[in-house]
NUTI-951835 format. One line per 3 residues: number of its first residue (from 1); for each residue x, y, z of C-alpha. Coordinates in nm, 4 decimals, padded with zeros to 6 digits. Example, Ala and Ser with C-alpha at 12.3 -4.5 7.8 and 13.67 -1.06 7.14 Angstrom:
2
1> 01.2300 -00.4500 00.7800 | 01.3670 -00.1060 00.7140
//
This chain:
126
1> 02.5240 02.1774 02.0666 | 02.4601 02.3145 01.6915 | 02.3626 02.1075 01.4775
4> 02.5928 01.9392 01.2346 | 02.6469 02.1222 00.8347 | 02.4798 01.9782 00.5296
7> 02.6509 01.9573 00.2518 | 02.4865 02.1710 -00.0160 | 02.3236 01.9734 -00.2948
10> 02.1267 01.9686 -00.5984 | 01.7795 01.8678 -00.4467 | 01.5624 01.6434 -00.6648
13> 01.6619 01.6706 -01.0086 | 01.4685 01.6135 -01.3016 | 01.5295 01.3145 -01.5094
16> 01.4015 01.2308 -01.8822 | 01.0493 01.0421 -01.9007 | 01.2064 00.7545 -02.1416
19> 01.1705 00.4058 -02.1156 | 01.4471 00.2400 -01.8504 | 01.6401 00.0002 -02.0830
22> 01.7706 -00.2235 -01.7817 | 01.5121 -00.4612 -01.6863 | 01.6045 -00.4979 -01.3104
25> 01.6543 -00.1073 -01.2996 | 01.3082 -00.0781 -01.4659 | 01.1247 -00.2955 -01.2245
28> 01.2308 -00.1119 -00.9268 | 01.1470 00.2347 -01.0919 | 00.7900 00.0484 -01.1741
31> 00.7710 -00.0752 -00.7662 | 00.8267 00.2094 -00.6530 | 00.6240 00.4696 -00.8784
34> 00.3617 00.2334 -00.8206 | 00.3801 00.2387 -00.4779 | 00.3481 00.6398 -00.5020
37> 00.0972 00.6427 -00.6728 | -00.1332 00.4397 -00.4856 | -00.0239 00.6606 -00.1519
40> -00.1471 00.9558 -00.3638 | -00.4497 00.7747 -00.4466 | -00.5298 00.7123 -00.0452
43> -00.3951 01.0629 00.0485 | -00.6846 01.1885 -00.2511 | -00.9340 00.9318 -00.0801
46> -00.8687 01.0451 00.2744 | -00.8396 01.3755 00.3001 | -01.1198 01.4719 00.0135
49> -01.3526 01.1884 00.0740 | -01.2942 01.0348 -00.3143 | -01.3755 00.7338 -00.4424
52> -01.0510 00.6399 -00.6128 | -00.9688 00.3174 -00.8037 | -00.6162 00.3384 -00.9709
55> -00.5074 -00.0264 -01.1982 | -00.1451 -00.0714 -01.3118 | 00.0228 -00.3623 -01.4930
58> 00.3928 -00.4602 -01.4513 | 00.6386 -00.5802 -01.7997 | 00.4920 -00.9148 -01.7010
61> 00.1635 -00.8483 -01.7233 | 00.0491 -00.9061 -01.3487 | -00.1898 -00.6641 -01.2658
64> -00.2075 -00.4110 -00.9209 | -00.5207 -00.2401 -00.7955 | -00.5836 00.0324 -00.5253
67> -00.9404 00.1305 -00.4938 | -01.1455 00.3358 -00.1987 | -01.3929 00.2193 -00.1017
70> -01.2272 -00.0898 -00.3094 | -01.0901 -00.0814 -00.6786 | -01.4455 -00.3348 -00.8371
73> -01.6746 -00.1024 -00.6246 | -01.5032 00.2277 -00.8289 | -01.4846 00.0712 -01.1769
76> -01.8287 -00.0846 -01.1093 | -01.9872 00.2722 -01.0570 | -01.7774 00.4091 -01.3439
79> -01.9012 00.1368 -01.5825 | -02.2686 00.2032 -01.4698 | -02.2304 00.5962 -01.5709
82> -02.1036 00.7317 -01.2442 | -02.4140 00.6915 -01.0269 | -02.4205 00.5664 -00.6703
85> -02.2197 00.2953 -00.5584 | -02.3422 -00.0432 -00.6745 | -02.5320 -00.2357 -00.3571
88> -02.3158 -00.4340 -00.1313 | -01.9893 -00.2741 -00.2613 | -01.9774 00.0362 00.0209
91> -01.8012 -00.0413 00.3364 | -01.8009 00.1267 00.6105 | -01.6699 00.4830 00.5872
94> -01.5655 00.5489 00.9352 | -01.3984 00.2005 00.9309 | -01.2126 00.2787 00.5799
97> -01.1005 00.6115 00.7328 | -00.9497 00.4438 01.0431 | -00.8015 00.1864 00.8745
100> -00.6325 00.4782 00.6121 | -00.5179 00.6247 00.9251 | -00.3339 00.3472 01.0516
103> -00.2164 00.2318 00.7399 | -00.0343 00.6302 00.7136 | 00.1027 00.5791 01.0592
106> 00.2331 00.2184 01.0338 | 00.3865 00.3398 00.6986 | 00.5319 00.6829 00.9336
109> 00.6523 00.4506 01.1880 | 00.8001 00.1324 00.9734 | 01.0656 00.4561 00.7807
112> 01.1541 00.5782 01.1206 | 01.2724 00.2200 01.2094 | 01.4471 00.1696 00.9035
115> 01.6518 00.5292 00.8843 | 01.7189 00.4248 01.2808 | 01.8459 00.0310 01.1527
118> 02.0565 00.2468 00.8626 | 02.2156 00.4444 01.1888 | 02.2786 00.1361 01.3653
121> 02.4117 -00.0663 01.0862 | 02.6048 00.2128 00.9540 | 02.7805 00.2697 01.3367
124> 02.8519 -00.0805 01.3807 | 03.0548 -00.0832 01.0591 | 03.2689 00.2009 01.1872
//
C-alpha cells in the first residue's frame, strides 16, 4: 500500500515580530510561546546539565516561572554573583533528571492521543 500524497506547502513561514492587536489572539500567542520556551529551557537543562531559571509575565501581570533545579534556587545563585547553589535549594539531580524524563514522555504520549482523538472525531463526522 503506498502511502497517501501530501499536498505541497509553504512550511513554516515567517511572520512579523509586532505586537498582536487582538487581545484573545494575543493571549494564545503568549500561552503558547511561553509554553516553548520553558520546553527549551528543560531540553537546555536536561541534555547539558544547566541550571536554567526563565520568568515571564502575561498583559495581566501574573507572573510564570520555570527553573532547574527550581526558578528561586537559579535567581538566588545569580543574585549572589554566580557561585554555588545557595544551601538547601539543590534537589536531587538524578531525581530532577527522571522526573524531566517523564515529564518529555507524558508530553510525547498526551500529542499522540490527541492527533489519534482529532482522527476519531474527524471520522465520526464523516
Amino acid at each position: 500500500a503506498a502511502a497517501p500524497k501530501r499536498r505541497a506547502g509553504n512550511g513554516r513561514t515567517k511572520i512579523a515580530i509586532r505586537r498582536i492587536e487582538k487581545k484573545g489572539a494575543r493571549q494564545v500567542c503568549f500561552a503558547k510561546r511561553r509554553q516553548g520556551l520553558f520546553n527549551k529551557a528543560n531540553e537546555l537543562a536536561v541534555m547539558c546539565g544547566a541550571q536554567v531559571a526563565a520568568v515571564t509575565f502575561s498583559d495581566g501581570g501574573k507572573a510564570f516561572s520555570f527553573g532547574h533545579p527550581s526558578a528561586e534556587a537559579v535567581v538566588d545563585r545569580f543574585l549572589a554573583g554566580g557561585g554555588a547553589l545557595v544551601q538547601g535549594a539543590a534537589a536531587d539531580d538524578d531525581e530532577l533528571k527522571k522526573l524531566h524524563q517523564l515529564h518529555g514522555e507524558l508530553r510525547t504520549r498526551l500529542k499522540e492521543v490527541k492527533a489519534r482523538k482529532g482522527r476519531v472525531v474527524e471520522a465520526m463526522a464523516k
